[in-house]
Each structure stands twice: as structure tokens, then as C-alpha cells.
N, CA, C and O atoms as a printed pandas DataFrame, in Angstrom:
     atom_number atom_name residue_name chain_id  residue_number  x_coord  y_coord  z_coord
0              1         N          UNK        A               1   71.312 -154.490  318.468
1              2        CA          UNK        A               1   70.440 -153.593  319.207
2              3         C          UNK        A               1   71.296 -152.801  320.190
3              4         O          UNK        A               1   72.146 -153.316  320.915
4              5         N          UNK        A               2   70.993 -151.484  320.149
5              6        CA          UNK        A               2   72.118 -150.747  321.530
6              7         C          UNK        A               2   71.233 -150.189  322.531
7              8         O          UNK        A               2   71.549 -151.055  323.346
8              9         N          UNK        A               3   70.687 -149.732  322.949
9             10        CA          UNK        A               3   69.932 -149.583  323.896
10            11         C          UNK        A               3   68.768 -149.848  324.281
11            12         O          UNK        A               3   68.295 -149.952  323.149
12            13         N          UNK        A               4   67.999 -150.024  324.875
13            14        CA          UNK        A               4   66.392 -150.479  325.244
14            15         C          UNK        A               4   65.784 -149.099  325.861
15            16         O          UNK        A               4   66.178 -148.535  326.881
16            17         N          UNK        A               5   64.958 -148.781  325.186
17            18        CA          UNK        A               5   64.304 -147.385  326.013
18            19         C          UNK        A               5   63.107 -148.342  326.076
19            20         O          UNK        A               5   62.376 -148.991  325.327
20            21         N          UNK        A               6   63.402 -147.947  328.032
21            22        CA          UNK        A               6   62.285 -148.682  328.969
22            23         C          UNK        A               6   60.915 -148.268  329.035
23            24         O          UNK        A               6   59.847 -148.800  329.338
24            25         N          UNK        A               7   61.406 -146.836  328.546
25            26        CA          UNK        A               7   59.740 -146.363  328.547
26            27         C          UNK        A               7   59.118 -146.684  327.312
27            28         O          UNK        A               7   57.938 -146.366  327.459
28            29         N          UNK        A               8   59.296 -147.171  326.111
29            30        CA          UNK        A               8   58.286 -147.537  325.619
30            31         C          UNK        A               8   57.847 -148.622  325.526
31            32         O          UNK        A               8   56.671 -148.950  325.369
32            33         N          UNK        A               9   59.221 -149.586  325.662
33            34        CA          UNK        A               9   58.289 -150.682  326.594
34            35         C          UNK        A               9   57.117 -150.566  327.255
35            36         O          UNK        A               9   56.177 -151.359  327.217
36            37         N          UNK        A              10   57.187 -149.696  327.779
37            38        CA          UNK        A              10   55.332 -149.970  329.280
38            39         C          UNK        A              10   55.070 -148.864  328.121
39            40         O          UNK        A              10   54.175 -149.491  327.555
40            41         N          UNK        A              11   55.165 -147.973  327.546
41            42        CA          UNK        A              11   54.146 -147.976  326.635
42            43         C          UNK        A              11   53.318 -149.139  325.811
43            44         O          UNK        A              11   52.142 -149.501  325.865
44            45         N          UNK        A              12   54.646 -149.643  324.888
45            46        CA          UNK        A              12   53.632 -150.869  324.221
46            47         C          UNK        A              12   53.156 -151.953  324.838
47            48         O          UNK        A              12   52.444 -152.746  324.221
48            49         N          UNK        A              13   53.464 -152.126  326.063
49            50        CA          UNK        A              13   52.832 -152.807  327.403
50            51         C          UNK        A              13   51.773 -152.732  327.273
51            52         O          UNK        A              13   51.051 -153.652  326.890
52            53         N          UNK        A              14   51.305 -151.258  327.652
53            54        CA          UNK        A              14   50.010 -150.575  328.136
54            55         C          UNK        A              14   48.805 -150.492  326.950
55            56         O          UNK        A              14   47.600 -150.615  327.168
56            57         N          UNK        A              15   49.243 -150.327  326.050
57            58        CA          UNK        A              15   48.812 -150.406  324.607
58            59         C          UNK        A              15   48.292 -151.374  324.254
59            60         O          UNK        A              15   47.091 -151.239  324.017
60            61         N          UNK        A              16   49.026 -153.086  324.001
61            62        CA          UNK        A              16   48.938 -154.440  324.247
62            63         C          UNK        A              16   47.434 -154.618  325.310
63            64         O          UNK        A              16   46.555 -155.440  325.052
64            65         N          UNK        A              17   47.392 -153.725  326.437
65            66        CA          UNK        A              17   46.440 -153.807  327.568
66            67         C          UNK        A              17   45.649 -153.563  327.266
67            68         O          UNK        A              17   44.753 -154.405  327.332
68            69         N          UNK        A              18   45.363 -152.307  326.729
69            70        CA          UNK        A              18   44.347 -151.509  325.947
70            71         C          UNK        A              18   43.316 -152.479  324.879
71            72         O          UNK        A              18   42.096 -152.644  324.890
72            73         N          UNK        A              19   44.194 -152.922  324.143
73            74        CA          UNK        A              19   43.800 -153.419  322.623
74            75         C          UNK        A              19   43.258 -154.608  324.057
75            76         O          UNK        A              19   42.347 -154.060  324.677
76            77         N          UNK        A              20   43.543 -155.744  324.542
77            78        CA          UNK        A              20   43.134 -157.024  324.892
78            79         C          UNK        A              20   41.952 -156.749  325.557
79            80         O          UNK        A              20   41.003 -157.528  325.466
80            81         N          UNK        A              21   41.862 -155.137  326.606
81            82        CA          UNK        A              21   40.637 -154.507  326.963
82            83         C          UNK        A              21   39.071 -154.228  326.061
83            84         O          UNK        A              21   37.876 -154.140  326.344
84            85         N          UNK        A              22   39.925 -154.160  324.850
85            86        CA          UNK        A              22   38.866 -153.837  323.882
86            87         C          UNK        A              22   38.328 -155.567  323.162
87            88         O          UNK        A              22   37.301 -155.492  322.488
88            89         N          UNK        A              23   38.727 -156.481  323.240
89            90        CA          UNK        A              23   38.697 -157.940  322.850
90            91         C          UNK        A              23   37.707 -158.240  323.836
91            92         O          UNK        A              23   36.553 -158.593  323.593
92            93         N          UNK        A              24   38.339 -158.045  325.218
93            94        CA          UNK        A              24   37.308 -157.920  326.339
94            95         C          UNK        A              24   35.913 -157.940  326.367
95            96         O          UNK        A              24   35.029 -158.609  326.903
96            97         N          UNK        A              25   36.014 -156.907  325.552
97            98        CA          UNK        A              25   34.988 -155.846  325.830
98            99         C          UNK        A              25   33.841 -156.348  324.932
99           100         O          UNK        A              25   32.618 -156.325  325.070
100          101         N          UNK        A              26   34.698 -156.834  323.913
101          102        CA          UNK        A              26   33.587 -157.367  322.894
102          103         C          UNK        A              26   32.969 -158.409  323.133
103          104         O          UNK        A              26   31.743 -158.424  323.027
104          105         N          UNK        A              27   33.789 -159.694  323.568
105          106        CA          UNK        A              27   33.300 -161.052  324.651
106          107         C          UNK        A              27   32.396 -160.019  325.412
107          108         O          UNK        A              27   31.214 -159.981  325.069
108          109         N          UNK        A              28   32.633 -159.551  325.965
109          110        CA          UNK        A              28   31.395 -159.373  327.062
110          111         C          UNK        A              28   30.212 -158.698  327.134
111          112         O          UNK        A              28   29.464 -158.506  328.092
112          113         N          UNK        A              29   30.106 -158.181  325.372
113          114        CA          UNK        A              29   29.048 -157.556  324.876
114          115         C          UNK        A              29   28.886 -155.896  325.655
115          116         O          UNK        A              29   27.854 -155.224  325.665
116          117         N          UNK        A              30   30.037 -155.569  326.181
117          118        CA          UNK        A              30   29.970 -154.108  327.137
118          119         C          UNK        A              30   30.184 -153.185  326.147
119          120         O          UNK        A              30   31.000 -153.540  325.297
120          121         N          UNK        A              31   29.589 -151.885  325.983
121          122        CA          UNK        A              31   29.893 -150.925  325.123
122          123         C          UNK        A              31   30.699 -149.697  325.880
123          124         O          UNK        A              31   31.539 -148.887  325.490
124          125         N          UNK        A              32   29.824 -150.024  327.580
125          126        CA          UNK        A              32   30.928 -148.718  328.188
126          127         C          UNK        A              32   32.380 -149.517  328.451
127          128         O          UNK        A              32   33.291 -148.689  328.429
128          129         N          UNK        A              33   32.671 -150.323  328.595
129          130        CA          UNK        A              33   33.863 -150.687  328.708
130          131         C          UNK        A              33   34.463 -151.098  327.189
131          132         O          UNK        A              33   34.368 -152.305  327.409
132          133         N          UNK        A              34   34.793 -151.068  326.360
133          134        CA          UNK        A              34   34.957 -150.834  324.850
134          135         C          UNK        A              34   35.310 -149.581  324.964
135          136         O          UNK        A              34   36.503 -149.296  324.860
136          137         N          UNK        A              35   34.195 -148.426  325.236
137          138        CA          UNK        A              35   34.714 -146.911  325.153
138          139         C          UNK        A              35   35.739 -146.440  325.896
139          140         O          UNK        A              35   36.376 -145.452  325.530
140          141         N          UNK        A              36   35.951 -146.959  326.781
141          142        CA          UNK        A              36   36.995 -146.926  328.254
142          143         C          UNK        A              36   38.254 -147.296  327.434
143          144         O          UNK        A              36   39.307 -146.661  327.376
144          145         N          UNK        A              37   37.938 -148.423  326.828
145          146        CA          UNK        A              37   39.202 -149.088  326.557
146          147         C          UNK        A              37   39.725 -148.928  325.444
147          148         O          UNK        A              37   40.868 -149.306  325.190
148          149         N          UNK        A              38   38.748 -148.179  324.389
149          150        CA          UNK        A              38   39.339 -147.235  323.387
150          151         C          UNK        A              38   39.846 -146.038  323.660
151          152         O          UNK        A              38   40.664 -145.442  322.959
152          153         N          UNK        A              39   39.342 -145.639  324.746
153          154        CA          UNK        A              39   39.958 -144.237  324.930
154          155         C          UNK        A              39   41.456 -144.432  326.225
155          156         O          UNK        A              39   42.299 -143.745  326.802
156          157         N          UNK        A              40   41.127 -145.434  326.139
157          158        CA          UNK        A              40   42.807 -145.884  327.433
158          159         C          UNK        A              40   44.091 -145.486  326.115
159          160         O          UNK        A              40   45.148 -144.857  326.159
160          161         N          UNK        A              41   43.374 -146.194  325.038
161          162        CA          UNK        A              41   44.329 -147.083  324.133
162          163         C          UNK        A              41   45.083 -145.563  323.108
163          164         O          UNK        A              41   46.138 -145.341  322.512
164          165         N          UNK        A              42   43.935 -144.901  323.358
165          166        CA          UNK        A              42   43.986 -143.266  322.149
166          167         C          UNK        A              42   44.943 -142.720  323.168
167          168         O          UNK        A              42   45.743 -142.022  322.544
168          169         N          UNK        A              43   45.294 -142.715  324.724
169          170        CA          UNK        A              43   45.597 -141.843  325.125
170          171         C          UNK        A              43   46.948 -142.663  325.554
171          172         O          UNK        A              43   47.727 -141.958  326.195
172          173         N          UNK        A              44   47.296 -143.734  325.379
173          174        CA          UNK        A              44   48.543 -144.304  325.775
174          175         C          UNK        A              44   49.292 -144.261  324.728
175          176         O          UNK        A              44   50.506 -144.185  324.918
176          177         N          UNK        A              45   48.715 -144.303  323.189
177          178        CA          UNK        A              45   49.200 -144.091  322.128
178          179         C          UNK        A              45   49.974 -142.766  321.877
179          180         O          UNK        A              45   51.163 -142.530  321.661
180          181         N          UNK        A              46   48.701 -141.875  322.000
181          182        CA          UNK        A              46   49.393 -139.951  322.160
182          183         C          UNK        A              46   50.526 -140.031  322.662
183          184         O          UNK        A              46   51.585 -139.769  322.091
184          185         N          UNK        A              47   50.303 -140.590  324.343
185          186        CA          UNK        A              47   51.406 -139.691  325.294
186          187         C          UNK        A              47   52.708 -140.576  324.730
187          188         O          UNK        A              47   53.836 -140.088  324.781
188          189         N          UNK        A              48   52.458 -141.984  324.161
189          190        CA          UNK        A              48   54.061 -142.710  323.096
190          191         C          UNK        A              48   54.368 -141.908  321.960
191          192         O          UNK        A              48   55.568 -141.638  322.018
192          193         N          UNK        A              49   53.830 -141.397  320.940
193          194        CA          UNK        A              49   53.928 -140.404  320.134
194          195         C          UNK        A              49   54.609 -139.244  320.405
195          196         O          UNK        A              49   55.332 -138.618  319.629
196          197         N          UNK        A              50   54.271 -138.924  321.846
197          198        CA          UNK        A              50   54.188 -137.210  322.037
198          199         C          UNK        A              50   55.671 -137.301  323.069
199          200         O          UNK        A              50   56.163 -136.249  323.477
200          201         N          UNK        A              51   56.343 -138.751  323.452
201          202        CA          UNK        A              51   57.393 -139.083  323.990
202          203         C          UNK        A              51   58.626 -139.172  323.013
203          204         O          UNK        A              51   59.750 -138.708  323.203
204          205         N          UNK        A              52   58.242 -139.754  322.114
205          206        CA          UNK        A              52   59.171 -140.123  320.917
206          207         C          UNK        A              52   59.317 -138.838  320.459
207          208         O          UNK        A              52   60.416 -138.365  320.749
208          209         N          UNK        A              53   58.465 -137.985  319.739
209          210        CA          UNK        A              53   58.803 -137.066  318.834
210          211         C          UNK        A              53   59.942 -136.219  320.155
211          212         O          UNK        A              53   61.041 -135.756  319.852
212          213         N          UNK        A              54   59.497 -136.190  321.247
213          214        CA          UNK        A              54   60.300 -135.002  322.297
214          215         C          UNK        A              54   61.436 -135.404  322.537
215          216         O          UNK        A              54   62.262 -134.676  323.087
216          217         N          UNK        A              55   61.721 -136.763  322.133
217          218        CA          UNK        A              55   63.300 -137.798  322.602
218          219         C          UNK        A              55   63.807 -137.354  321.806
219          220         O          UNK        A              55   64.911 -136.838  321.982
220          221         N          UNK        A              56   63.051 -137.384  320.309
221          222        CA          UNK        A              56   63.912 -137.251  318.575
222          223         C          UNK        A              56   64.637 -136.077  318.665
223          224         O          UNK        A              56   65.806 -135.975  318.295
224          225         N          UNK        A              57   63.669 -134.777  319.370
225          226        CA          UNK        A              57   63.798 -133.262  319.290
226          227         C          UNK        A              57   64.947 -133.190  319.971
227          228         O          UNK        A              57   65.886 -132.579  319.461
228          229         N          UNK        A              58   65.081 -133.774  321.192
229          230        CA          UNK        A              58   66.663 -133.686  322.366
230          231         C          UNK        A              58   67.299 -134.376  321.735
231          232         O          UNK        A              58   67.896 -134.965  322.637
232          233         N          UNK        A              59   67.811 -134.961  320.469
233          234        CA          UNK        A              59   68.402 -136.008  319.721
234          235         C          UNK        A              59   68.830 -137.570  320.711
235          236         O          UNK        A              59   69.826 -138.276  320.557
236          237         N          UNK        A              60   67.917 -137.715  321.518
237          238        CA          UNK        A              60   68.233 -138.952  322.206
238          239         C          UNK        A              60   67.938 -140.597  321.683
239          240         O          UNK        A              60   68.208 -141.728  322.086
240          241         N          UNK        A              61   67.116 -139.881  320.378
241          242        CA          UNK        A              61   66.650 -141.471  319.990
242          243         C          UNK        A              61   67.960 -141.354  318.441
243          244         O          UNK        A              61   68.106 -142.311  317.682
């Protein structure tokens, strides 16, 4: 392994958070918190996507 890019770590951190939010959510029979926590999970995903492809583009990954 040669480097650790830290940031996607707390991406897949945050992601990990997301998804256990939505497990949550289901134990607790909540639908607005499910939606919360699907849409945490859509938007932590993007901005990892939308990080990577911009690293690839500066050839850093």
C-alpha cells in the first residue's frame, strides 16, 4: 500500500454512518429519519465520487 488518502477515509466513515442511520431507522420504525439518512448517504457518496474523479483528473490518485 503507498499512500492513505485521508479523505476518503471520513468519506467511507461517513457513509458507514449513513448506511447504520438507515438500520436505525428501520428499528425504530421512523420514515423521516430513513429519508434523512438516505439522503445523508446519496450526498456523502456524490461529494466521494465527485472527489475521486477530480484527484484522477489532477493525476493524484
Amino acid at each position: 500500500m503507498k499512500n492513505i488518502k485521508w479523505v476518503f477515509v471520513i468519506y467511507s466513515l461517513a457513509a458507514i454512518a449513513a448506511m447504520c442511520g438507515i438500520g436505525i431507522a428501520v428499528g425504530m420504525r421512523s420514515i423521516p429519519v430513513a429519508i434523512i439518512a438516505i439522503l445523508a448517504l446519496g450526498f456523502v457518496m456524490g461529494n466521494g465520487f465527485k472527489t475521486k474523479k477530480k484527484m484522477r483528473e489532477q493525476g493524484l490518485l
